[in-house]
C-alpha positions as CSV (number, residue, x, y, z in Angstrom):
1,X,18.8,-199.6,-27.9
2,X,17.2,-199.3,-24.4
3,X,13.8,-198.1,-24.3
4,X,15.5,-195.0,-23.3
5,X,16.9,-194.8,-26.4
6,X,13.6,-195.2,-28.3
7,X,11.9,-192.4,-26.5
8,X,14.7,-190.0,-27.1
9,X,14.3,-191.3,-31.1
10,X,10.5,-190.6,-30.7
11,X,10.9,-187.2,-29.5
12,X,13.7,-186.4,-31.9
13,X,11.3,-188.1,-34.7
14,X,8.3,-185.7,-32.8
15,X,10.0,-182.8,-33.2
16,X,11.0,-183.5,-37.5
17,X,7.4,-184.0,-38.0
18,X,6.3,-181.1,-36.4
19,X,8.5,-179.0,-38.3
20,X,8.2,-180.3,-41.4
21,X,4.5,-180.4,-41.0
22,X,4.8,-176.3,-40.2
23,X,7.2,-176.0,-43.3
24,X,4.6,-177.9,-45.7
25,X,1.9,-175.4,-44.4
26,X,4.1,-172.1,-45.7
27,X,3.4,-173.2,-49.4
28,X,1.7,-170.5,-51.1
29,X,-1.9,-170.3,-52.3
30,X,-1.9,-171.2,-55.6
31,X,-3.6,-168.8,-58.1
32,X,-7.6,-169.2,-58.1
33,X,-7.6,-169.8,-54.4
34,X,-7.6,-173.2,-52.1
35,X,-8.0,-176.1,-53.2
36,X,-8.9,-179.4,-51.3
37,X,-5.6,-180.9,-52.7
38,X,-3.0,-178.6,-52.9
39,X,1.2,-178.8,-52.9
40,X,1.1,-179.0,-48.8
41,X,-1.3,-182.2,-49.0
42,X,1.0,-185.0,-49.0
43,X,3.8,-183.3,-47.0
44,X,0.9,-182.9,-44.2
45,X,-0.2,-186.3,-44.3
46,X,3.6,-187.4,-44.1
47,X,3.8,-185.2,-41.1
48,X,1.0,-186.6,-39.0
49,X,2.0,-189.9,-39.6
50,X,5.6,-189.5,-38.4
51,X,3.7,-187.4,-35.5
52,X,1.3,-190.7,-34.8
53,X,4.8,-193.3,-35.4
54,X,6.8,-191.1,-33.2
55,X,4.2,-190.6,-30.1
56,X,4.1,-194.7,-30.6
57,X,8.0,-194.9,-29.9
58,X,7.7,-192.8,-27.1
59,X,4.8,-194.6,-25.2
60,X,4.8,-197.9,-26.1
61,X,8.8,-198.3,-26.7
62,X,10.4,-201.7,-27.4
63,X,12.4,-203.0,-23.8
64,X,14.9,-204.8,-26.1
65,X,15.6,-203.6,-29.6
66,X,19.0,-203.7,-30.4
67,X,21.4,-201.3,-33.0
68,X,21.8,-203.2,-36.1
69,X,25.6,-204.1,-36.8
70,X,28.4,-204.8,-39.3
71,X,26.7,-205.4,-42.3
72,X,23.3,-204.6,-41.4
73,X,24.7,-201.0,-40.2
74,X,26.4,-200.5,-43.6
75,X,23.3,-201.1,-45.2
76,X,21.4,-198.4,-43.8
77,X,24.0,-195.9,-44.1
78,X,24.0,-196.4,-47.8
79,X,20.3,-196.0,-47.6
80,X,20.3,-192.8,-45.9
81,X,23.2,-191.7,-48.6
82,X,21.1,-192.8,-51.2
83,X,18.1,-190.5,-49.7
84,X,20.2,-187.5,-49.2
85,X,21.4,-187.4,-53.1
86,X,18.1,-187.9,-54.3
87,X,17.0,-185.2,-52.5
88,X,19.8,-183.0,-53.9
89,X,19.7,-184.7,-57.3
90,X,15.5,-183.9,-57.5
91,X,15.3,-180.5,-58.9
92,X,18.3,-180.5,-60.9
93,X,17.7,-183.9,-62.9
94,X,14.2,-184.3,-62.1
95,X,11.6,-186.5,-60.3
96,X,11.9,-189.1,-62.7
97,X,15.4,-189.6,-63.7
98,X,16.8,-188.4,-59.7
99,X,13.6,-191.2,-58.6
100,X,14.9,-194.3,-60.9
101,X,18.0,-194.0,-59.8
102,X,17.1,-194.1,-56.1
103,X,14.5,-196.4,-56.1
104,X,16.7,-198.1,-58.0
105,X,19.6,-198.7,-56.4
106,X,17.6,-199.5,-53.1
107,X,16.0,-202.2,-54.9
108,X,19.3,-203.2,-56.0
109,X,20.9,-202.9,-52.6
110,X,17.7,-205.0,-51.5
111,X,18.9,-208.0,-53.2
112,X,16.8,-207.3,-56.5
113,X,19.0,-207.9,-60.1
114,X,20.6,-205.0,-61.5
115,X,18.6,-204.4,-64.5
116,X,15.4,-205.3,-63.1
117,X,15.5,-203.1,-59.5
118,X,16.2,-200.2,-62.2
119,X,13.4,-201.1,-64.3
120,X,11.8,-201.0,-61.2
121,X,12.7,-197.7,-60.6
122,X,11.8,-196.5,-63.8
123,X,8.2,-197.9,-63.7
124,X,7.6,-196.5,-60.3
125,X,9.0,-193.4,-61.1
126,X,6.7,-192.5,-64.7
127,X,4.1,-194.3,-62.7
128,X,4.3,-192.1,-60.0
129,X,5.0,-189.1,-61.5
130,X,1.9,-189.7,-64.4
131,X,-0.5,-189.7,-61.2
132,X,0.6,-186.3,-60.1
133,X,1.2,-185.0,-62.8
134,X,-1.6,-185.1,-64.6
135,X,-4.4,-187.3,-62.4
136,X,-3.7,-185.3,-58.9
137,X,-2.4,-181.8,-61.6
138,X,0.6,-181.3,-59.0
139,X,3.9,-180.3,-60.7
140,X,6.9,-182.4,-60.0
141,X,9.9,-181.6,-61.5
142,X,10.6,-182.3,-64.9
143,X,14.7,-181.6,-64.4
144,X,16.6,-182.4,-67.6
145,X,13.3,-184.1,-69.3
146,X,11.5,-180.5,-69.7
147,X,10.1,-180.0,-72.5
148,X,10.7,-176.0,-73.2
């Protein structure tokens, strides 16, 4: 990719965060009023990042970065499969079951062992989901594991 190509990837990348930061802002006010850490926190913090990352690919891009190939290429297209189910797969099965599985089988498509990249998965993913839950009290979904 020519830097050319990097700064059109920055500005496509500027103009994600930007909207996503917007759509993170249109949560609404949970009952009681603002709080310092509310549902729009970490998409926020996500946004200006990408917004710092992308500005950086756009100034400062790389003269000779090249498009990865063949097996490499393949690679990331599972990835970004893998991404796009578990973000259809999150509300419906639920962060930690739709989270093992992704995590997972990146892990796995990493180089890790089967059984331990999905034991990796699954510690990450009560981990993860313990700390918002009930240390940060912000609600990820429980999917199938709700407990009526």
């Amino acid at each position: 990719m020519t830097s050319v190509g990097d700064r059109i990837l920055g500005l496509g990348l500027l103009v994600l965060a930007v909207a996503y930061g917007w759509a993170a802002q249109q949560w609404p006010e949970p009952f009681g009023g603002a709080e310092g850490v509310g549902p729009e926190t970490f998409p926020t913090i996500l946004s200006v990042v990408l917004v710092a990352g992308s500005l950086y690919l756009m100034i400062k891009p790389d003269p000779d970065a090249q498009w990865p190939v063949g097996k490499s290429a393949l690679e990331l297209a599972i990835s970004l499969v893998v991404l796009v189910v578990y973000t259809l797969l999150l509300e419906p099965l639920g962060f930690v079951i739709s989270t093992t599985l992704a995590v997972g089988t990146l892990s796995w498509r990493m180089g890790g062992a089967p059984l331990r990249a999905f034991l990796t998965g699954l510690t990450s993913a009560v981990v993860v989901f313990v700390l918002f839950n009930y240390g940060l009290d912000l609600s990820l979904p429980a999917g199938l594991l709700e407990v009526n």
